[in-house]
Each structure stands twice: as structure tokens, then as C-alpha cells.
C-alpha positions in Angstrom: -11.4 -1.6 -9.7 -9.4 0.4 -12.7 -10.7 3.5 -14.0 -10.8 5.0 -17.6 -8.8 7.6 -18.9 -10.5 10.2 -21.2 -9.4 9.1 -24.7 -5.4 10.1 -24.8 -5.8 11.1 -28.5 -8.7 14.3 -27.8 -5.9 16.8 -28.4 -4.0 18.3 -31.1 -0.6 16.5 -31.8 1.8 19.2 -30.2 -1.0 19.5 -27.1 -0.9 16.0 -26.7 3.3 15.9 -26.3 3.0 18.3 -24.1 0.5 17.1 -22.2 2.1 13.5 -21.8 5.6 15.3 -21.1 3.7 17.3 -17.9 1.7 14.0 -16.6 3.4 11.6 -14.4 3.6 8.4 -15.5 0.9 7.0 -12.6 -1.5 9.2 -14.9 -1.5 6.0 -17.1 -1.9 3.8 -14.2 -4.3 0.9 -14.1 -5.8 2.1 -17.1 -6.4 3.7 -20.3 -8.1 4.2 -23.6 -6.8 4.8 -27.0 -8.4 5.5 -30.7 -5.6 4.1 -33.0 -3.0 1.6 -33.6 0.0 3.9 -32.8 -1.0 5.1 -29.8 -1.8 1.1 -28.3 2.0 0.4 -29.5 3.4 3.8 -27.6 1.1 3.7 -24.7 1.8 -0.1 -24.2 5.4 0.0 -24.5 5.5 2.5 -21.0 3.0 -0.1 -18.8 4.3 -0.8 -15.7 3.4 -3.7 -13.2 -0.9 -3.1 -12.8 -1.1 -1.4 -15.8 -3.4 -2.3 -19.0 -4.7 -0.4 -22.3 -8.2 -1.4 -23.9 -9.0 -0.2 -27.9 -11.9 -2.8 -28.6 -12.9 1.0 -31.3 -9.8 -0.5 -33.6 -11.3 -3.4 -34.2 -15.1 -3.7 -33.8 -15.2 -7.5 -35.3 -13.6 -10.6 -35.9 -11.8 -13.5 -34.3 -9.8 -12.8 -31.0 -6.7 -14.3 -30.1 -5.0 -13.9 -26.8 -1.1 -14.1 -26.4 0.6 -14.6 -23.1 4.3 -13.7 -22.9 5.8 -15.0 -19.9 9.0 -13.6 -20.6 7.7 -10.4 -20.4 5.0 -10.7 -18.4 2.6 -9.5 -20.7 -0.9 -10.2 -21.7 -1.9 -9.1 -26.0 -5.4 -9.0 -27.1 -6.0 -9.4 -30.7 -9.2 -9.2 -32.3 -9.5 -9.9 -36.6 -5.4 -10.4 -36.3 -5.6 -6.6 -34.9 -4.5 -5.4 -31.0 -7.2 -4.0 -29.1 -5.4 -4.8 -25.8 -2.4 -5.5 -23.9 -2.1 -5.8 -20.0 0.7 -6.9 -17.3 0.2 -10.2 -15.8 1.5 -12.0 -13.1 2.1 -16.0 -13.6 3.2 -18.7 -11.9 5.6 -18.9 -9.2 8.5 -20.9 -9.2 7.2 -24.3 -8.5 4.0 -23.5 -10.1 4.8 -22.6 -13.3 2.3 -21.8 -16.3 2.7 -23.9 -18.5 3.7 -22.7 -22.4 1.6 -24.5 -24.9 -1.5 -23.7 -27.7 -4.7 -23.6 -25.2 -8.2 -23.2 -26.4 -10.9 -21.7 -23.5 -12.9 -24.7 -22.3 -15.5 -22.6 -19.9 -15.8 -19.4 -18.8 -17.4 -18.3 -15.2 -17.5 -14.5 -13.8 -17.8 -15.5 -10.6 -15.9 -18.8 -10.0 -13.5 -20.1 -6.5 -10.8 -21.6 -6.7 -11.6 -25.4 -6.5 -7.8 -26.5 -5.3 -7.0 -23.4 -3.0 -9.2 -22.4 0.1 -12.2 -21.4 -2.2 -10.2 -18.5 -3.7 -12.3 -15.7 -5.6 -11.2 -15.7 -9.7 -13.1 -13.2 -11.3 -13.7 -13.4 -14.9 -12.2 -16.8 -14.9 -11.7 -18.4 -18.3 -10.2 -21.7 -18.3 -7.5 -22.9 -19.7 -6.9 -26.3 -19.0 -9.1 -28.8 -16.6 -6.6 -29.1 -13.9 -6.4 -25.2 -13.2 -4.8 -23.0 -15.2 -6.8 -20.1 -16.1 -7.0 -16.5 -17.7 -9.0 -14.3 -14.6 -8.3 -11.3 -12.0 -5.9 -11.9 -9.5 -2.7 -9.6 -7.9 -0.5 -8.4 -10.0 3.0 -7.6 -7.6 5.3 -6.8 -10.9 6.7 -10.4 -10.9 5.3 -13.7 -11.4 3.4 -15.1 -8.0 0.5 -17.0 -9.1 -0.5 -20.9 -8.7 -0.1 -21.1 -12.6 -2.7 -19.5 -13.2 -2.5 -15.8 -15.5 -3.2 -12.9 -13.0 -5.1 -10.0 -14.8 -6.1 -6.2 -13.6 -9.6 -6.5 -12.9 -11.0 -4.4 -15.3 -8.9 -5.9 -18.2 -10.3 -9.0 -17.2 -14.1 -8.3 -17.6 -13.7 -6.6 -21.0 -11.7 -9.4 -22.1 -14.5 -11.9 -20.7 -16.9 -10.0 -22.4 -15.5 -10.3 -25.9 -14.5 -13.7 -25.8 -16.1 -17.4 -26.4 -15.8 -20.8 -25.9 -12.9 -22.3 -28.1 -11.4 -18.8 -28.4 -6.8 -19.8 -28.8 -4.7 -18.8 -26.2 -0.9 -18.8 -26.8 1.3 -18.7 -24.2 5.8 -18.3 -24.6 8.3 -17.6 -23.2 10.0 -18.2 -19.8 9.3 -16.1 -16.5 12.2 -17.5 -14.9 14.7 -17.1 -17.1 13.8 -14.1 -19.4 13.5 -16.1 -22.7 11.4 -15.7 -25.7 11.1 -19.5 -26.1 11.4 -22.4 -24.2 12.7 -26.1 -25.0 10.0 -27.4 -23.0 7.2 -28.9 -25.4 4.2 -26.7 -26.5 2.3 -29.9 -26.3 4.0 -31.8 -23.3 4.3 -29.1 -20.8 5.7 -30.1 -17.6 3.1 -31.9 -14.9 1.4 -29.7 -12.3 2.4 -30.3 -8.7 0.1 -32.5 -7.4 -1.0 -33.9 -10.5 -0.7 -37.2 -12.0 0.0 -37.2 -15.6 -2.8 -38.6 -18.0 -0.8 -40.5 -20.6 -3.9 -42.3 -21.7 -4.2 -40.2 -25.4 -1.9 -41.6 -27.6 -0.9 -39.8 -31.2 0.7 -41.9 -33.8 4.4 -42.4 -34.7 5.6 -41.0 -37.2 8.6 -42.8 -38.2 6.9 -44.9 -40.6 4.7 -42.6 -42.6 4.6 -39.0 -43.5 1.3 -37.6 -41.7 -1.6 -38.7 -39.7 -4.7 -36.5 -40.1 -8.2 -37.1 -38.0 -10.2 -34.6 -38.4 -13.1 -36.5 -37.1 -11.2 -37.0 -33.0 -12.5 -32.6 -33.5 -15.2 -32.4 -36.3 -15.8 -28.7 -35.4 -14.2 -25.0 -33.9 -11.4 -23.0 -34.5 -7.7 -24.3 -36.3 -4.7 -23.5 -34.9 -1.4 -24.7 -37.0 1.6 -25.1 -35.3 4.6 -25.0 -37.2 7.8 -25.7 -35.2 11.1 -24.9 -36.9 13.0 -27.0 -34.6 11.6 -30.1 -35.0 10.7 -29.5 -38.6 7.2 -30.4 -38.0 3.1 -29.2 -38.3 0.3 -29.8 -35.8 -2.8 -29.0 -36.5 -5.3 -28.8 -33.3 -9.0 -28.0 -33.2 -10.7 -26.8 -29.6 -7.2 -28.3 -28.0 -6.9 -31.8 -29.7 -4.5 -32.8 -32.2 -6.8 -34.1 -35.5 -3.5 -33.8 -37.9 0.4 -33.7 -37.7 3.3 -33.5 -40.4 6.6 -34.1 -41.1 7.7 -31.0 -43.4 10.7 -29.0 -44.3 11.0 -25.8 -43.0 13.8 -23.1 -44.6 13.6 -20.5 -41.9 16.4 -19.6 -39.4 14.4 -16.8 -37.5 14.5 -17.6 -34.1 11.5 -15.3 -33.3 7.5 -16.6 -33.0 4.9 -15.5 -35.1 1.4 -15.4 -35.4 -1.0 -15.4 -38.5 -4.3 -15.4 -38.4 -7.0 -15.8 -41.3 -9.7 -13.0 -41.0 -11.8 -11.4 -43.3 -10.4 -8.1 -44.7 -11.8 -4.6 -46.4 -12.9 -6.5 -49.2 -14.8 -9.5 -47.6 -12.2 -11.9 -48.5 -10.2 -13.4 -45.9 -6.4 -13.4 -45.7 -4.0 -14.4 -43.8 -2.6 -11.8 -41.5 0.2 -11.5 -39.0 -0.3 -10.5 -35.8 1.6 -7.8 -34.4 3.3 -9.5 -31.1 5.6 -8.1 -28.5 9.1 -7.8 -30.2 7.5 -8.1 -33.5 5.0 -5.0 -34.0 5.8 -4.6 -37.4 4.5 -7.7 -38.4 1.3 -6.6 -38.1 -1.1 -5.6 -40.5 1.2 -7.7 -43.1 0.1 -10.7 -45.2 1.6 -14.0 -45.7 3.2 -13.9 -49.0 3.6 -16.3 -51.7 7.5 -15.9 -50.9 7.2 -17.2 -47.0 4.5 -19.7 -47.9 7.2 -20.9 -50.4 9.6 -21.7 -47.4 7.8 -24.5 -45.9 7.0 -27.4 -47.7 5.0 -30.8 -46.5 3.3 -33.9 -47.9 0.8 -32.6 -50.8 -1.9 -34.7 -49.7 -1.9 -33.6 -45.9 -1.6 -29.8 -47.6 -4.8 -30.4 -49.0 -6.6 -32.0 -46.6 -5.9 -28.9 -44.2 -6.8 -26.4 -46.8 -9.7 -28.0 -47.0 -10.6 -27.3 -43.4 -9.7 -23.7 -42.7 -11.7 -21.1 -42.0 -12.0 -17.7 -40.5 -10.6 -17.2 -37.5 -7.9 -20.5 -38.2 -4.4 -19.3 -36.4 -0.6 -20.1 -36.8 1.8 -20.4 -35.0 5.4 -20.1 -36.1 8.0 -20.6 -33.5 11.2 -22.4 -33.0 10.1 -24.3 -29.6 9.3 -28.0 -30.2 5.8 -30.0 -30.2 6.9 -33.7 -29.2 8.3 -36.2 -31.7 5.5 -38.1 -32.2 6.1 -41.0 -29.7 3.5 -43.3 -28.6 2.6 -42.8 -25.4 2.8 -38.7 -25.2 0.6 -36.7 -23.9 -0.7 -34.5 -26.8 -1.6 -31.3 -24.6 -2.5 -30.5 -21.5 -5.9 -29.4 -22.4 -6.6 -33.0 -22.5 -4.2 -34.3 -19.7 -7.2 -34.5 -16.9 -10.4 -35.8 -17.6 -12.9 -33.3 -16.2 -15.2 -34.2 -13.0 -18.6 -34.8 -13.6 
């Protein structure tokens, strides 16, 4: 089990230099707390393989968002488009890869066993997808060596268990093999599990002939999450992990990076859309979407309106350049829905 640090911010600025310059750096091990924004970003910059920082003070309220970064092996914890969290993971092995996609949590279970491998303990499982991928405690070596599943430091696990519900978005990038910050594998067709037969019963409509397809009613209810891909010049809209909308659009923005925005409810009781500080792109965060970036991507007016129409608090986008499908008949539309559940 981790232990907590006494808050790292208790001493006067010079003290605390000095302080960090005479600790070793296993002082920080397994875990620690902070009181501010700053101190999360230097403190989690220095984690090593086992290590995690928890600041749920910085942001008491609001949606939570959790980003998985394969490539760096990192786990980010955002609550109200703020970070109160990050942690080192381990993923999935070669062969058993996690798969990168837009995941919602479909059940949650403190004390759940592994179903597939010898009645494994998964502490503070959250899962992802219904054929096994899941957010819970597991080892953490310093390299990827999991089933698929995201290994998380015990601790780390059960605050994040506590502050999460049903429906909560999970993004996860990037490539563990390879070092990448995208991937060209699909975020919506990710690559079969071993030993799993693909489900290519859901169907999403072609897009050749028309502009859009929106169905809000396949979803009439949770949390949005907007997908706009830069490469294939597209928008998907999902709601608790199905597709109810997608778009043909134009998108004038070369940036090769992801970004996430996420509409929460600010100082003033209004809500705005945010960005979200994530790895590689800290000073994002804090900012909002401005009328000049909003500018740069245009789609169909009347699918525009329809999704105005349905966002709300807590709605999330994701801006990357890694693809979501072309819109063929007879794709899978994620694997959230690739297994039927058994009953």
C-alpha cells in the first residue's frame, strides 16, 4: 500500500529548495501530496516507475476525465478540466496491447477477479470495455506488462475509484511500443483482442452520399465526447461509448499534437470550454477555446446545431490527428460495444 507525504508545499520557498535538493528522490516514491497547480506539474514531471501524486484540494468539483498516455506510460486525472492526479502505469504487453480509443467506464467493482486469467485479484477495477480492458491496481515493473489492461499503484487506484462514476471518458494515446504520441490505428476500430472474435454486428452509416448522420436517440442520455480528427477531416460525436452523430468537416489545423477541452462550469457559474492541461501540452491548461480556433473548423450548419443543442457540462473534446474509420458499412464503431455483455 502507498503512503502520503506531508503536504510538499508546508515550507517557505527557499526551505522548500533546499529541502527537495537534500531528499533523495525515493522520498517521492509511491506517493505524494501537493496544494497547487505548479507543484503537480514539477512534482509529476520527476515520477519514476511506481510513483503517483494526488491534489483532489485543486479542484474540489466538477466533471473528471482520465487520460492514458501509452507512450509515456502515464496515467492524468483531471477533475472540472483541472489535474488533481497523475500516476505511472504499466499496459499491455506486446501481444496484448491496450487498445487506444475514447472509452466511457461501464461498471465499477473494488473487489473484482479477473474473469479470463486464473481468478486474478483487480482492485478498484473500472471497466473499460466488456471483453477486459480495465483501469485497476496491478504491478507496475517501469514498462508495459499487463494483459491490456491499465496497471495502477494501489493507492492511486482507490482515490481515483472513489471520485469517479459510471459513464465518466477515458482517453487513451499513444503507442507503448514504439514511443509515439499518436497512432494510425483507429480510435474507434482498435485492433481485436487475442482470443476474441470481432463483433461486426453495429453498423454506422456511409458517408459518401450525405454530409452527416446524427441519432441522438441510439444514446438519449450521459456525457458527450466530440472527436475531431484532423486526419481524416472528420467529427464523432459519442455518448456513454456509442456513436449517436458523425460529420464530414474541414479542419485548418496542422498541429500534430492532441488536445483536450472540456466544458465545465467556471468562477462565474457559466460554463466554458476549457483545455486540459495534457502531458506535452501543460500550457494549455487553464485556457479557453477562442472564437479564433473555433473559427478553424467548419462542418454542416445543421449537424452544428443539432450538437449544440445537446451539450452540456462535463461534454469533452478530443482534438488529435489519429483517425476514427471512414465511415464504411460494416465497422465496428468502438470497442466498447464490440462484445455483447454476458448475462
Amino acid at each position: 500500500m502507498a503512503r502520503f507525504l506531508p503536504p510538499v508545499l508546508s515550507l517557505p520557498g527557499g526551505l522548500l529548495a533546499a529541502a527537495l535538493a537534500l531528499c533523495p528522490t525515493p522520498a517521492l516514491a509511491q506517493g505524494a501530496i501537493v496544494s497547487s497547480a505548479p507543484e503537480l506539474a514539477r512534482v509529476a514531471s520527476r515520477l519514476k516507475p511506481g510513483e503517483w501524486i494526488w491534489a483532489p484540494s485543486i479542484a474540489t468539483s466538477g466533471p473528471v476525465l482520465v487520460y492514458v498516455d501509452l507512450s509515456r506510460q502515464l496515467a492524468t486525472v483531471y477533475r472540472n478540466g483541472v489535474r488533481i492526479g497523475v500516476s505511472t502505469i504499466s499496459t499491455g504487453k506486446d501481444g496484448h496491447e491496450t487498445p487506444t480509443g475514447v472509452f466511457t467506464i461501464l461498471q465499477k467493482d473494488a473487489n473484482h477477479h479477473s474473469n479470463k486469467y486464473n481468478s486474478a485479484p483487480m482492485p478498484f477495477a473500472q471497466r473499460l470495455t466488456w471483453d477486459g480492458v480495465a483501469l485497476h491496481a496491478g504491478g507496475l515493473p517501469g514498462y508495459p506488462e499487463s494483459h491490456g489492461c491499465v496497471h495502477l499503484p494501489m493507492a492511486f487506484a482507490k482515490a481515483l475509484f472513489g471520485i469517479t462514476a459510471l459513464g465518466v471518458t477515458v482517453v487513451i494515446e499513444g503507442n507503448a511500443a514504439n514511443h509515439v504520441t499518436t497512432t494510425d490505428a483507429s480510435l474507434l476500430v482498435p485492433p481485436d483482442l487475442p482470443g476474441q472474435a470481432a463483433d461486426r454486428s453495429a453498423v454506422q452509416r456511409d458517408l459518401d452520399a450525405q454530409q452527416y448522420s446524427w441519432t441522438p436517440q441510439i444514446a438519449p442520455a450521459g456525457p458527450l465526447t466530440i472527436i475531431v480528427s484532423k486526419k481524416d477531416q472528420m467529427i464523432v460525436v459519442l455518448r456513454n461509448g456509442k456513436e449517436i452523430g458523425r460529420s464530414v468537416a474541414r479542419i485548418n489545423d496542422d498541429d500534430p499534437g492532441s488536445h483536450v477541452i472540456s466544458y465545465t462550469v467556471g468562477a462565474d457559474g457559466r460554463p466554458h470550454w476549457i483545455y486540459v492541461g495534457l502531458p506535452g501540452h501543460d500550457a494549455d491548461a487553464g485556457h479557453e477555446l477562442d472564437e479564433a480556433t473555433i473559427n478553424r473548423v467548419q462542418m454542416p450548419r445543421a449537424f452544428y446545431l443539432a450538437l449544440k443543442a445537446q451539450i452540456r457540462p462535463g461534454a469533452t473534446i478530443l482534438v488529435t490527428m489519429s483517425p476514427v474509420g471512414g465511415g464504411g458499412i460494416g465497422e465496428r464503431l468502438t470497442i466498447l460495444d464490440a462484445v455483447t455483455p454476458a448475462l
